[in-house]
VOGU-3710 file (C-alpha; in Angstrom, 3 decimals, decimal comma):
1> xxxxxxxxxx> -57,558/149,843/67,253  -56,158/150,126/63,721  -53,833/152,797/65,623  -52,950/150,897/68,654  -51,385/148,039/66,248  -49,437/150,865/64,177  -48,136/152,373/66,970  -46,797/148,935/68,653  -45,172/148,016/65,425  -44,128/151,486/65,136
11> xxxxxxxxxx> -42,524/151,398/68,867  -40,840/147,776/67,984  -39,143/149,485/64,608  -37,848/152,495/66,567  -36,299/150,398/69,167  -34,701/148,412/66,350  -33,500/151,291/64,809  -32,126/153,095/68,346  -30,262/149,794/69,046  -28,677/149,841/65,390
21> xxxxxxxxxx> -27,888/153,603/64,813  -26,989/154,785/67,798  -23,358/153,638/68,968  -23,391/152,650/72,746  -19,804/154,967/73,373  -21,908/158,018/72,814  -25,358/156,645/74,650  -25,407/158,095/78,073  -25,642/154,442/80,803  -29,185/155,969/81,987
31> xxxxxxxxxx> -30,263/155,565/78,105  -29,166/151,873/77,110  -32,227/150,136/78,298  -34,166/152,265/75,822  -34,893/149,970/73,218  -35,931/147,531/75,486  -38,260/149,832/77,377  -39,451/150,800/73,682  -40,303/147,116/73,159  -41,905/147,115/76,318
41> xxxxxxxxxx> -43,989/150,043/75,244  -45,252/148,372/72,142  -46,099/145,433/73,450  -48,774/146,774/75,680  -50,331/148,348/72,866  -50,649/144,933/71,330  -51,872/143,576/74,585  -54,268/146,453/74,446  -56,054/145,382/70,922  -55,976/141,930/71,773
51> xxxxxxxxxx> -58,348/142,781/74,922  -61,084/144,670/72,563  -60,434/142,100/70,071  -61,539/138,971/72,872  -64,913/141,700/73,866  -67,764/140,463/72,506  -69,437/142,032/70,064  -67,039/144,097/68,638  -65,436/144,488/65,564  -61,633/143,148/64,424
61> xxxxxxxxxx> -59,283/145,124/64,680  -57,091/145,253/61,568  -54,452/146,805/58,884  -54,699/146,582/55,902  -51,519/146,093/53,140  -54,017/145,897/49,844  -52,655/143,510/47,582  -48,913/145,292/47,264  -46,975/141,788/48,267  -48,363/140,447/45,299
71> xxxxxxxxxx> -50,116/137,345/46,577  -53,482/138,366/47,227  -55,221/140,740/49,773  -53,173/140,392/53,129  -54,336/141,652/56,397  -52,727/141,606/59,684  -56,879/140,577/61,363  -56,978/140,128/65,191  -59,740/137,773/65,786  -60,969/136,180/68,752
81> xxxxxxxxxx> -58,054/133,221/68,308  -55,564/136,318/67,054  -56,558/138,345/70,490  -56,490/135,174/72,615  -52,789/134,684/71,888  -51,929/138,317/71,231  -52,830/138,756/75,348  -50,811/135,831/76,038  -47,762/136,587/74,186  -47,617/140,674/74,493
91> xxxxxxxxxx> -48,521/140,616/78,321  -45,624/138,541/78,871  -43,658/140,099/76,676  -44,048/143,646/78,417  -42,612/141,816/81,892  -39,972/140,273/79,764  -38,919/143,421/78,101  -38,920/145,010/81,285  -36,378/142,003/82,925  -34,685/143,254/79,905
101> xxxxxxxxxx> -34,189/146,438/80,562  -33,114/145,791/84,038  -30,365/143,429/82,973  -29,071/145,202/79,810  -26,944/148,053/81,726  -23,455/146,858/81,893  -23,793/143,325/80,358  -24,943/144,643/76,669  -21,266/145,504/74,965  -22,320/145,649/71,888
111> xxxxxxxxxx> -25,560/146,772/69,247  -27,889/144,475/67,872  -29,356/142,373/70,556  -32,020/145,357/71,378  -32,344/145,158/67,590  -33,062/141,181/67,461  -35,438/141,578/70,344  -37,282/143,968/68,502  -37,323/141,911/65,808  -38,537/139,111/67,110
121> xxxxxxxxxx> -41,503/140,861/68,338  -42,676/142,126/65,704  -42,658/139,226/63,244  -44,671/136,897/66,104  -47,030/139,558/65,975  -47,589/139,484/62,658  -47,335/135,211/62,712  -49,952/135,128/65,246  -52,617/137,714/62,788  -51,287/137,281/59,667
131> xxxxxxxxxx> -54,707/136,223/57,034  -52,075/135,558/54,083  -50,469/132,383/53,674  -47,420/134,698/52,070  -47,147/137,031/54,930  -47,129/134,438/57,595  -44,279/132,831/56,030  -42,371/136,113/55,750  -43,194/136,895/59,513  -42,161/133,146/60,743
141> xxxxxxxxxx> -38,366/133,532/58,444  -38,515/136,696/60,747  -38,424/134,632/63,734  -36,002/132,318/62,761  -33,346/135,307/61,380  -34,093/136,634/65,006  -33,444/133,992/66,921  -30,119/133,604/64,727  -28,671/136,992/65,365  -29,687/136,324/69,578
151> xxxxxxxxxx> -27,907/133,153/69,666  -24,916/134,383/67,767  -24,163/137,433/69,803  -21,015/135,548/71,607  -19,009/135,016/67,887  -17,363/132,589/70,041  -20,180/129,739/70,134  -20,790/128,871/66,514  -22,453/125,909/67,054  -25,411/127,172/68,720
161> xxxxxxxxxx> -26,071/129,633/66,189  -25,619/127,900/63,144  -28,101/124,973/64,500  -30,862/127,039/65,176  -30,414/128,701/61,739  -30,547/125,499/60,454  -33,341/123,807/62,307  -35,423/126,921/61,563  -34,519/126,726/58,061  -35,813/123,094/57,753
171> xxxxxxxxxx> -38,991/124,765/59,816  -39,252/127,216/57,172  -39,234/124,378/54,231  -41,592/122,565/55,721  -44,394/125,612/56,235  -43,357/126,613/53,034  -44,565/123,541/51,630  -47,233/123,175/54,000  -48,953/126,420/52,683  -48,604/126,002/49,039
181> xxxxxxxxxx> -50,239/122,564/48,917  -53,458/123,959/49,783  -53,134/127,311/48,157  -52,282/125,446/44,829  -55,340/123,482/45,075  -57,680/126,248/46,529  -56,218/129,126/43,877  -55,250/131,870/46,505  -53,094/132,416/49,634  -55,849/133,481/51,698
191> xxxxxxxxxx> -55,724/131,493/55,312  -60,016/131,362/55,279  -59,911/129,723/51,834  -57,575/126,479/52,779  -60,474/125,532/54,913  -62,161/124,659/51,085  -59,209/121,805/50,352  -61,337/118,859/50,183  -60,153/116,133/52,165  -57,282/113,382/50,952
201> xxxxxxxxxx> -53,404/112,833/50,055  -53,133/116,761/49,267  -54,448/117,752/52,770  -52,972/114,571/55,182  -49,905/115,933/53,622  -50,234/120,305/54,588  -51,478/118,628/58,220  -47,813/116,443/58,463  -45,609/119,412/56,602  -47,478/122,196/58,871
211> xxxxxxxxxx> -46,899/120,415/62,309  -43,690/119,634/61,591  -43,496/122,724/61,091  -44,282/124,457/64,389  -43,194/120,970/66,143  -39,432/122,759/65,439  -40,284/125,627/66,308  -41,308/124,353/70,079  -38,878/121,739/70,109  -40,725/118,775/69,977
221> xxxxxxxxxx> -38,651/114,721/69,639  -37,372/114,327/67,749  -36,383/117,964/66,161  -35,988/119,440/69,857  -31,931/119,249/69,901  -31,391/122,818/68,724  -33,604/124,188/71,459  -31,181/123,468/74,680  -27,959/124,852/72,802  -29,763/128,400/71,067
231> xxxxxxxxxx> -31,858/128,978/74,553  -28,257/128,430/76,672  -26,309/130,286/73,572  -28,400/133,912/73,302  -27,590/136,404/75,933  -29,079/135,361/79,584  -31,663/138,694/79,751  -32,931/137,836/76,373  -33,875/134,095/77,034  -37,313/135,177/78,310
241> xxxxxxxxxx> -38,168/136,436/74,821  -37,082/133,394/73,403  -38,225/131,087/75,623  -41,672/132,602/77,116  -42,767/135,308/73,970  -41,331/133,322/70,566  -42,503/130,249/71,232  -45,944/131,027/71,000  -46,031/131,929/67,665  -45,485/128,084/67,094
251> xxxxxxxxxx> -48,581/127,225/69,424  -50,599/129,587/67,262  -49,595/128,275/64,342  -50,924/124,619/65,610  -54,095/126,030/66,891  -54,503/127,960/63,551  -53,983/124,670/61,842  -57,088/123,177/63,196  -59,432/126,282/62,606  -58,194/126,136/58,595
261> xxxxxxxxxx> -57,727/122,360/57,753  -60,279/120,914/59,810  -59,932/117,216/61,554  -56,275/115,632/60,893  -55,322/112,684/59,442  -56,303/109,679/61,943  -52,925/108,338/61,861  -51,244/112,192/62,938  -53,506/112,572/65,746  -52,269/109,581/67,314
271> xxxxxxxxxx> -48,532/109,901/66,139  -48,699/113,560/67,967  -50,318/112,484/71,023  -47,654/109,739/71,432  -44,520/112,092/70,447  -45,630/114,819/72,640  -46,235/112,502/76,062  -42,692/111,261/74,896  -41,056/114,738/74,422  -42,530/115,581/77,912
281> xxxxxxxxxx> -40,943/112,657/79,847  -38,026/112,906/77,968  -37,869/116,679/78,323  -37,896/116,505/82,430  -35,772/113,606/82,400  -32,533/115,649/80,916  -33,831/118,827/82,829  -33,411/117,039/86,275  -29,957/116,140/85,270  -28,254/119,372/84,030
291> xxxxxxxxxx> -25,581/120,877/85,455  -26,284/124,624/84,656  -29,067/126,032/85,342  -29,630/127,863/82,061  -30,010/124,092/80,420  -31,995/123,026/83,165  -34,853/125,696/82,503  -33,916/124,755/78,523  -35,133/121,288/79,135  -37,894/121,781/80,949
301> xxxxxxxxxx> -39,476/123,923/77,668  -39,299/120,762/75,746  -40,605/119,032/78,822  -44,026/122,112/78,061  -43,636/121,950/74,914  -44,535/118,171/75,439  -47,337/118,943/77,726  -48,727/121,696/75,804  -49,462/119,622/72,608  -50,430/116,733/74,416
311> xxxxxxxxxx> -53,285/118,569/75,192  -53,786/119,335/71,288  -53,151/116,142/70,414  -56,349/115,013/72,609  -58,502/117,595/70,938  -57,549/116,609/67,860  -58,643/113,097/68,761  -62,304/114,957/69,690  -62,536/116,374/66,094  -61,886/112,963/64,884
321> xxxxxxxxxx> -64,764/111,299/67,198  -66,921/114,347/66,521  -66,980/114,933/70,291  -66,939/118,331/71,284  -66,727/118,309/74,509  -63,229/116,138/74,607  -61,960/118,910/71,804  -62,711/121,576/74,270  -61,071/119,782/76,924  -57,787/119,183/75,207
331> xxxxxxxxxx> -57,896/122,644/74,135  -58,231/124,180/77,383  -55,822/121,733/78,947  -53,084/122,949/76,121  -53,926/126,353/76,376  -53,990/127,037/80,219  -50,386/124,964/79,704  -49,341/127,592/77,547  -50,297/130,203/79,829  -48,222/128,428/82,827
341> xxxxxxxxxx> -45,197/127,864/80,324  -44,988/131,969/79,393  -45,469/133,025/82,548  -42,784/131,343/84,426  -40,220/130,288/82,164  -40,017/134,074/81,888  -39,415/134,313/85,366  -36,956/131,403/85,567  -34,872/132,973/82,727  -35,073/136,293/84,047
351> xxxxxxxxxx> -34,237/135,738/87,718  -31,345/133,242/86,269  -29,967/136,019/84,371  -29,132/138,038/87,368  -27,530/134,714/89,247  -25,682/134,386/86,095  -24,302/138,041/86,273  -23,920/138,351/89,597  -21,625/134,855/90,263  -20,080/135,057/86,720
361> xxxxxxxxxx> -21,213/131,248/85,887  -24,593/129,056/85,225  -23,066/126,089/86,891  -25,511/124,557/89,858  -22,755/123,677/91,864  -21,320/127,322/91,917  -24,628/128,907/92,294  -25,387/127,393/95,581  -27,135/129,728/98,035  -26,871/132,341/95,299
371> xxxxxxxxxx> -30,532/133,636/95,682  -30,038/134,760/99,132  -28,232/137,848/97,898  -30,732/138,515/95,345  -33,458/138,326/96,633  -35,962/139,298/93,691  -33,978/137,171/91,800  -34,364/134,321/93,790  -38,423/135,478/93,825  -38,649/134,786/90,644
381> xxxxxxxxxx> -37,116/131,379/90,157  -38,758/130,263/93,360  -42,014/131,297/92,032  -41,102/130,016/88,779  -40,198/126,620/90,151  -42,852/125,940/91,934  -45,196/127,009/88,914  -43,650/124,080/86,886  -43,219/121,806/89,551  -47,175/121,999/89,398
391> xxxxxxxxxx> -47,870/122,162/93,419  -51,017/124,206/94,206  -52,362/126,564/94,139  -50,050/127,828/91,484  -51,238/128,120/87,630  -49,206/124,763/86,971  -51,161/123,154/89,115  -54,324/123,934/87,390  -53,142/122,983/83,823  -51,622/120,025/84,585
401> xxxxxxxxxx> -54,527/118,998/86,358  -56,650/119,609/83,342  -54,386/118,290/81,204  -54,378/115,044/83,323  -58,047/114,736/83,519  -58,513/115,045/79,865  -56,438/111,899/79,061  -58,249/110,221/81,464  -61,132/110,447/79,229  -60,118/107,394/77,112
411> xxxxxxxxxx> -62,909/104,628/78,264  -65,405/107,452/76,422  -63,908/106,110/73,458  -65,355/103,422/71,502  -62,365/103,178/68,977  -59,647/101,545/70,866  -56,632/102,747/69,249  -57,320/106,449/70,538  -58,073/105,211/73,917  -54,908/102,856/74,163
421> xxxxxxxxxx> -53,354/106,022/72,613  -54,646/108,513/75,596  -53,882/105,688/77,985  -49,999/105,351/77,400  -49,920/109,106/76,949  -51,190/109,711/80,768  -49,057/107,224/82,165  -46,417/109,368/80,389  -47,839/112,258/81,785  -48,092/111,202/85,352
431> xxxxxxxxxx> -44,118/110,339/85,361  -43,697/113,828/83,915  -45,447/115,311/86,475  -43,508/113,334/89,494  -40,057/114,082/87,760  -40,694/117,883/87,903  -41,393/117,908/91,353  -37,815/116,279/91,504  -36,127/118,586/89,137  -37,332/121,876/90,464
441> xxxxxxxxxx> -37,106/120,469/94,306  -33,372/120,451/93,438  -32,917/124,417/91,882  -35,276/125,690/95,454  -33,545/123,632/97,742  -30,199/124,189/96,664  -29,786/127,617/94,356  -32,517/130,002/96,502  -32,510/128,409/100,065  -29,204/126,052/100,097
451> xxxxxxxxxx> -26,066/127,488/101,973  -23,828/129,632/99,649  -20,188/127,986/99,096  -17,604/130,030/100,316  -15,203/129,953/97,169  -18,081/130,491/95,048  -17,447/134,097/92,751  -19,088/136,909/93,066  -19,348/140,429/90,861  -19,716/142,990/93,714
461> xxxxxxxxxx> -19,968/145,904/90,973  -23,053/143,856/89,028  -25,215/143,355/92,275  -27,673/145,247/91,295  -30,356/142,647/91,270  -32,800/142,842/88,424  -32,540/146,890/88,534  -35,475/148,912/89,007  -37,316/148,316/85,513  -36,439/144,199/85,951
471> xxxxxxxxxx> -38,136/144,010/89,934  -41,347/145,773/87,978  -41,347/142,979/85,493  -40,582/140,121/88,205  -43,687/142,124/90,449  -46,211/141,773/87,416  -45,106/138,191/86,631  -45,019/136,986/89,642  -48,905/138,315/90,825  -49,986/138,066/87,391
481> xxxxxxxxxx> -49,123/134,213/87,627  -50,452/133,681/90,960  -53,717/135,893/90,451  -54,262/133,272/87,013  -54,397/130,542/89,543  -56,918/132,034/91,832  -58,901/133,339/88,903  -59,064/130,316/87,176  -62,844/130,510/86,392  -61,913/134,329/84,727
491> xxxxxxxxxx> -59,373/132,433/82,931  -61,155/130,281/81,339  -63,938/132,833/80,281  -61,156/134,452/78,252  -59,845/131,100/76,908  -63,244/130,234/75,636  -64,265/133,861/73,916  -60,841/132,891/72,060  -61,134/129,624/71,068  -64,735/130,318/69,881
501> xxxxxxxxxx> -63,236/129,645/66,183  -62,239/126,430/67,067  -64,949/124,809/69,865  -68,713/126,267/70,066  -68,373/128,434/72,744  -71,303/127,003/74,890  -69,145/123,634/75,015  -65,836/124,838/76,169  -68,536/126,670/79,010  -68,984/123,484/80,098
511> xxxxxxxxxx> -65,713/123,713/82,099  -67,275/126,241/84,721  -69,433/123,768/87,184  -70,224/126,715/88,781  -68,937/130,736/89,472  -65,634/129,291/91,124  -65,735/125,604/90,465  -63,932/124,204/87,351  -64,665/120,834/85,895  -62,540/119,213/82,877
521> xxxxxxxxxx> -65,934/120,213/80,107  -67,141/116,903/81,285  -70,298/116,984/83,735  -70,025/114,978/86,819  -66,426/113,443/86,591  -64,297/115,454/88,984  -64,553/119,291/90,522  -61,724/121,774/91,883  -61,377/125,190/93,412  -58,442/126,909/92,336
531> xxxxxxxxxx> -59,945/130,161/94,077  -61,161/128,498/97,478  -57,664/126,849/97,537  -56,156/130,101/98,261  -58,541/130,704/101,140  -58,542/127,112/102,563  -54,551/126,532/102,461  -53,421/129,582/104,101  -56,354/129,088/106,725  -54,823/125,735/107,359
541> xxxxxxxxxx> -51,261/126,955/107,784  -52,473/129,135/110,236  -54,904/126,878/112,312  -50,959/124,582/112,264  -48,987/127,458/113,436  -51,606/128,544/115,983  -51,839/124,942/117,600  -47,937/124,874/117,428  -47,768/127,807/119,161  -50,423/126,832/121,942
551> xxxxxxxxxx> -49,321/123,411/122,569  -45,269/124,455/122,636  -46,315/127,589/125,496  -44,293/129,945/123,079  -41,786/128,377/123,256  -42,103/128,080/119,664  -41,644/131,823/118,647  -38,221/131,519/120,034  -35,454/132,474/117,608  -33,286/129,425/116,441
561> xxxxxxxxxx> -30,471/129,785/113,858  -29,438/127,091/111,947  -28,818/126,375/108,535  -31,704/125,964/105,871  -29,912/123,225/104,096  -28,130/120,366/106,149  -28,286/117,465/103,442  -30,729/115,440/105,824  -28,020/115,190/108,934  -26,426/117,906/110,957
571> xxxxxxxxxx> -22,534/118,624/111,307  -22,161/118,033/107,878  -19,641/120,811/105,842  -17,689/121,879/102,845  -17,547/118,747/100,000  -19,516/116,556/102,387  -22,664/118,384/101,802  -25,503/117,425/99,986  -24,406/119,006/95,894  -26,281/119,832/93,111
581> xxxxxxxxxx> -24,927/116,408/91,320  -25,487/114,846/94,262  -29,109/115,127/94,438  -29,613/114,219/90,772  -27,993/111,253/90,854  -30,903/109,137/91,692  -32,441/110,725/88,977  -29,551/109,217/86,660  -30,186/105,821/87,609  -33,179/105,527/87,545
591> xxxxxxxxxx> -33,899/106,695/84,222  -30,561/105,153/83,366  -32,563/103,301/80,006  -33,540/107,068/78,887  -30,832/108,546/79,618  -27,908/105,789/78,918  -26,228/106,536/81,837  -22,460/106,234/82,555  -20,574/105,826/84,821  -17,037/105,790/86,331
601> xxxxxxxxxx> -14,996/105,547/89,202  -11,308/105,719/89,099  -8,755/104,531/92,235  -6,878/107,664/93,133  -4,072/108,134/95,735  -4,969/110,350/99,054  -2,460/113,187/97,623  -4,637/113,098/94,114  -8,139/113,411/94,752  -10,193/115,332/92,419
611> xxxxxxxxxx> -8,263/114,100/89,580  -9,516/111,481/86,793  -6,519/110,639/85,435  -6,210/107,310/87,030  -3,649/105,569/89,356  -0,278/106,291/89,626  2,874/104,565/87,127  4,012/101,267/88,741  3,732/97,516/88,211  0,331/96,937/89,788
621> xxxxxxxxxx> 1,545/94,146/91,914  3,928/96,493/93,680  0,619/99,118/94,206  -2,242/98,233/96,615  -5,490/99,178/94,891  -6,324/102,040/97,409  -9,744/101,729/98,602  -11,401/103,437/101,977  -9,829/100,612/104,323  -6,168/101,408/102,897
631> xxxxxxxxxx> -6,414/105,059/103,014  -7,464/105,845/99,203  -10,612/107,474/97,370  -12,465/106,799/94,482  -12,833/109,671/91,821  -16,616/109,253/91,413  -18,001/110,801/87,555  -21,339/110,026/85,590  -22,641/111,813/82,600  -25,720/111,076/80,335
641> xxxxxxxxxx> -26,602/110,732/76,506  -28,666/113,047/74,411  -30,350/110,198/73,047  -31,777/111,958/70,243  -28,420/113,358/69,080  -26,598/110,023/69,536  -28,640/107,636/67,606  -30,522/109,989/64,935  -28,596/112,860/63,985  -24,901/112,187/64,423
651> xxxxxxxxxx> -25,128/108,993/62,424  -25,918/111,019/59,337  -22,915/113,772/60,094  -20,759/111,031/57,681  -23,045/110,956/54,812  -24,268/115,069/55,508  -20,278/115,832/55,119  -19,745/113,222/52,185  -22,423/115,351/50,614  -21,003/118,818/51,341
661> xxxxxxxxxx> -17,839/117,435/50,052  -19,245/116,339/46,436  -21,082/119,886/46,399  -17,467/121,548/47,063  -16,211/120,062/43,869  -19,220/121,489/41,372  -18,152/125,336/42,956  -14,953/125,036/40,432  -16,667/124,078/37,232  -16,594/125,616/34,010
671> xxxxxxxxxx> -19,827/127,650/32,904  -20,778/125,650/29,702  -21,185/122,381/32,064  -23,305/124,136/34,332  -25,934/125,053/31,617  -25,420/121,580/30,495  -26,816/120,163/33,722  -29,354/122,682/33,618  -30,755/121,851/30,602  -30,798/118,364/31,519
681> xxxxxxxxxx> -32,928/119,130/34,899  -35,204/121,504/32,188  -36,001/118,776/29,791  -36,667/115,884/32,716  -38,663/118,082/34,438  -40,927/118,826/31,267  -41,273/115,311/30,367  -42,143/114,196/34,009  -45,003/116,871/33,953  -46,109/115,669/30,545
691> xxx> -45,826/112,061/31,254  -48,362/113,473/34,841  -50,800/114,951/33,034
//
């Protein structure tokens, strides 16, 4: 096994290396994909160890790098919680590679985003089985110099880029911190020996500084504003590695939390549970409203993200109560989320890439009817879709079920802050849940089986949809997700070898009522089939079409042709049809308090229609206000507010800048005053520690 994870990192460094070196003028079109397929390669042999790593008994796999980083013995050790999300992350990442490779002929201009990729991979493998508090910081400054050089691929969108840097920077601080509170107090950087860091002020305060930590890296309220703008900002057949690979490291790193530190801080657990249901409503509240698709699937991570450590949050609640069984349900809720989340926000992203491509935009209102060109494209955001809208008997279905009947177990409770806590975070929850079905209603009905607009562009030389290596990845995907659903009592055999670490594994058991019945750990509260609803659905839909069939003579099986999408009345064409903006305007008002919605409509002649630039010049009394009865229109817009942005962080872009300013003027001082004001910080610093101890 030792070999297996050489070789993987091995494969990851050559593709880096292939994507760097080798200029693309002299790299026959056949050949470009390489690096990707390379990455592809070496993620199944990580996929590979983390199988023997979740067989039991067998020993852990493991390299060794002796004690030449100089902070302690460091091992890269794939355990059962290692292997559990090694499968996750490097089984995805081989379709997602793969998507890769089938978008990257003809669309990658320039080296370095292979290399990135690469990059990326590698240091979330090493995050996610990293035993040294040194080496998982390393790895995790990896990530965030990845993610970097992905979003800032297109020089032209700055922004992006340099808020991602920055957000991961802050990300890094914070885990930084996080890890050298207890290895200060415990004498080494060994992961295993935090677990020794007696509880108090020095470990409430790793807990806090570690989960804010990973809470960036997920993109959970309030530090989720960088995550729309980098996901929308890196190239379109790279998102899946960002979105449904990456972003498990930061899950680990929150599971791996609780296996080292033990039960959280009382007033965290709560804090968390509350943030995340927020993050989640608030998440699929700006996802139904997006224009562009590529923001839409953005959104809905922080709407997961939300979900997933909602889930957490409730078994950290269990470790606090000293109930296992509500710690094995939160668990499994959160990780069979995480499972949903990889697999089809890979498949979103990577059937969106090809729309992108192939119609030259990401707007919804261009992208109408798309899909039916491309048609494994539209396979996989169909799929994808309905995997996050939750309807059965997909994999989101499943988790959110789970995740919805462990907050429901808040009247086992006997401390009523937790249960008024669990409570608030299901109704939450339960809106989530309805909102998706809205948002992702809206990308089926109108991107894969809406009519396609006649002026919308189209790149006839770029239809290649997905390309061979891309429909292979979409295939896998695609079953894989489905087969998770129907297997859900396999599933969750796996899931509770890996989080043996964390939950006895008898207790997590408990979720198996029987061979192909799954319970939420709890005994007697509530039952479901995953497997027997793949049997009982499709032999409904038949019995339907059989008695349609009967009862119409045949008459039935006669070929009609009429459109797919007719916005709910027939005869209707061009601008009058049911839009993209349309549809989520509902949406706008209803959550108009989340959202701040605005509004406005603007009298415009019958000759200026379309444009917002008001009424004509002329004393109004002179000018009829033109309405419908006198012949006019109304120029109809509404937008929404990123109410994170708007009332947390722009407020401090004065004082940030004041700040930046003052810092400008110390860059042109003379050397003597700098040594001045270093000896000053010397000499306070040595009395403060002397006054201390």
């Amino acid at each position: 096994m030792t070999a297996l994870i050489l070789a993987g990192l091995l494969l990851f460094g050559a593709a880096a290396l292939l994507d760097v070196c080798v200029p693309l003028s002299v790299l026959p079109a056949r050949l470009r994909p390489a690096p990707y397929l390379l990455c592809a390669a070496g993620s199944g042999c990580l996929a590979a160890v983390s199988a023997t790593a979740l067989r039991e008994p067998s020993p852990v796999p493991q390299v060794s790098f002796g004690d030449w980083l100089g902070f302690g013995t460091a091992h890269l050790r794939v355990d059962q919680l290692s292997g559990l999300f090694w499968l996750l992350t490097f089984a995805v990442a081989v379709a997602a590679c793969l998507t890769a490779a089938g978008w990257a002929p003809g669309r990658v201009t320039s080296r370095g985003p292979g290399a990135s990729c690469a990059l990326v991979l590698a240091s979330v493998a090493v995050v996610e089985s990293a035993d040294n508090a040194f080496l998982f910081l390393l790895a995790w400054e990896g990530i965030t110099i990845g993610f970097y050089l992905l979003t800032a691929v297109e020089r032209r969108r700055v922004g992006p880029a340099v808020a991602t840097f920055g957000f991961g920077k802050v990300s890094g601080a914070a885990l930084l911190l996080g890890l050298l509170l207890p290895a200060a107090h415990t004498g080494g950087f060994a992961l295993a020996g935090f677990a020794q860091l007696p509880a108090g002020t020095a470990r409430s305060a790793a807990w806090a500084l570690l989960v804010l930590a990973f809470a960036i890296k997920i993109g959970l309220a309030p530090v989720q504003v960088w995550l729309p703008r980098g996901y929308a900002a890196a190239p379109a057949g790279l998102r899946p590695v960002m979105a449904g690979v990456a972003v498990n490291a930061g899950f680990y790193g929150l599971w791996r939390t609780l296996d080292v530190l033990g039960p959280p801080p009382a007033w965290l657990a709560v804090t968390l549970l509350l943030l995340a249901a927020f993050t989640a409503f608030l998440g699929i509240a700006h996802a139904a409203v997006q224009n562009r698709l590529e923001r839409v699937i953005a959104y809905s991570s922080v709407e997961n993200a939300g979900l997933i450590c909602t889930g957490y949050a409730v078994a950290l609640i269990g470790t606090l109560t000293h109930s296992d069984a509500l710690t094995a349900v939160g668990l499994v809720a959160g990780t069979l989320q995480t499972v949903t989340h990889a697999i089809a926000k890979t498949l979103l992203f990577a059937g969106s890439a090809a729309l992108e491509a192939d119609a030259g935009t990401g707007d919804l209102e261009r992208l109408r009817g798309t899909a039916r060109r491309l048609p494994w494209a539209a396979t996989a955001v169909a799929v994808g879709a309905v995997t996050l809208a939750g309807l059965p008997p997909t994999a989101g279905f499943v988790s959110e079920w789970f995740l919805l009947e462990s907050l429901m177990q808040q009247f086992r409770l006997t401390a009523f802050p937790y249960g008024l806590a669990l409570a608030a975070a299901g109704a939450l929850i339960a809106l989530t849940a309805g909102f998706a079905s809205v948002t992702f209603v809206r990308i089926v009905g109108m991107v894969v089986l809406g009519p396609r607009r006649e002026d919308t562009p189209h790149r006839a030389g770029r239809r290649a949809d997905l390309g061979t290596a891309g429909r292979v990845g979409v295939a896998v995907l695609a079953l894989g997700g489905l087969a998770t659903a129907a297997l859900t009592p396999l599933q969750l055999r796996v899931i509770g070898t890996g989080l043996t670490p964390l939950v006895p594994r008898h207790v997590s058991a408990g979720a198996l009522a029987s061979p192909w019945v799954v319970q939420p750990v709890f005994a007697e509260f509530s039952s479901l089939s995953p497997g027997w609803l793949w049997v009982v659905m499709p032999t409904l839909l038949a019995a339907v079409c059989a008695l349609l069939v009967a009862a119409s003579r045949g008459r039935a099986l006669h070929v009609r042709r009429v459109p797919a999408w007719r916005s709910a009345s027939g005869g209707v064409h061009g601008d009058d049809q049911y839009t993209p903006f349309g549809y989520a305007n509902p949406t706008r008002r209803v959550l108009g308090a989340v959202l701040r919605t605005r509004t406005r409509a603007t009298p415009v002649s019958s000759g200026e229609t379309g444009t917002a630039t008001g009424p004509p010049p002329g004393p109004a009394r002179d000018r009829p206000v033109p309405t419908a009865a006198t012949g006019g229109t109304l120029d109809y817009a509404s937008d929404v507010v990123e109410v994170v942005e708007a009332y947390l962080y722009r407020p401090l872009f004065g004082p940030l800048r004041a700040a930046v300013s003052l810092a400008k003027r110390l860059q042109s001082g003379r050397l003597d005053a700098y040594l001045t004001y270093m000896l000053i910080v010397l000499v306070a610093v040595l009395a403060l520690v002397a006054a201390l101890s």
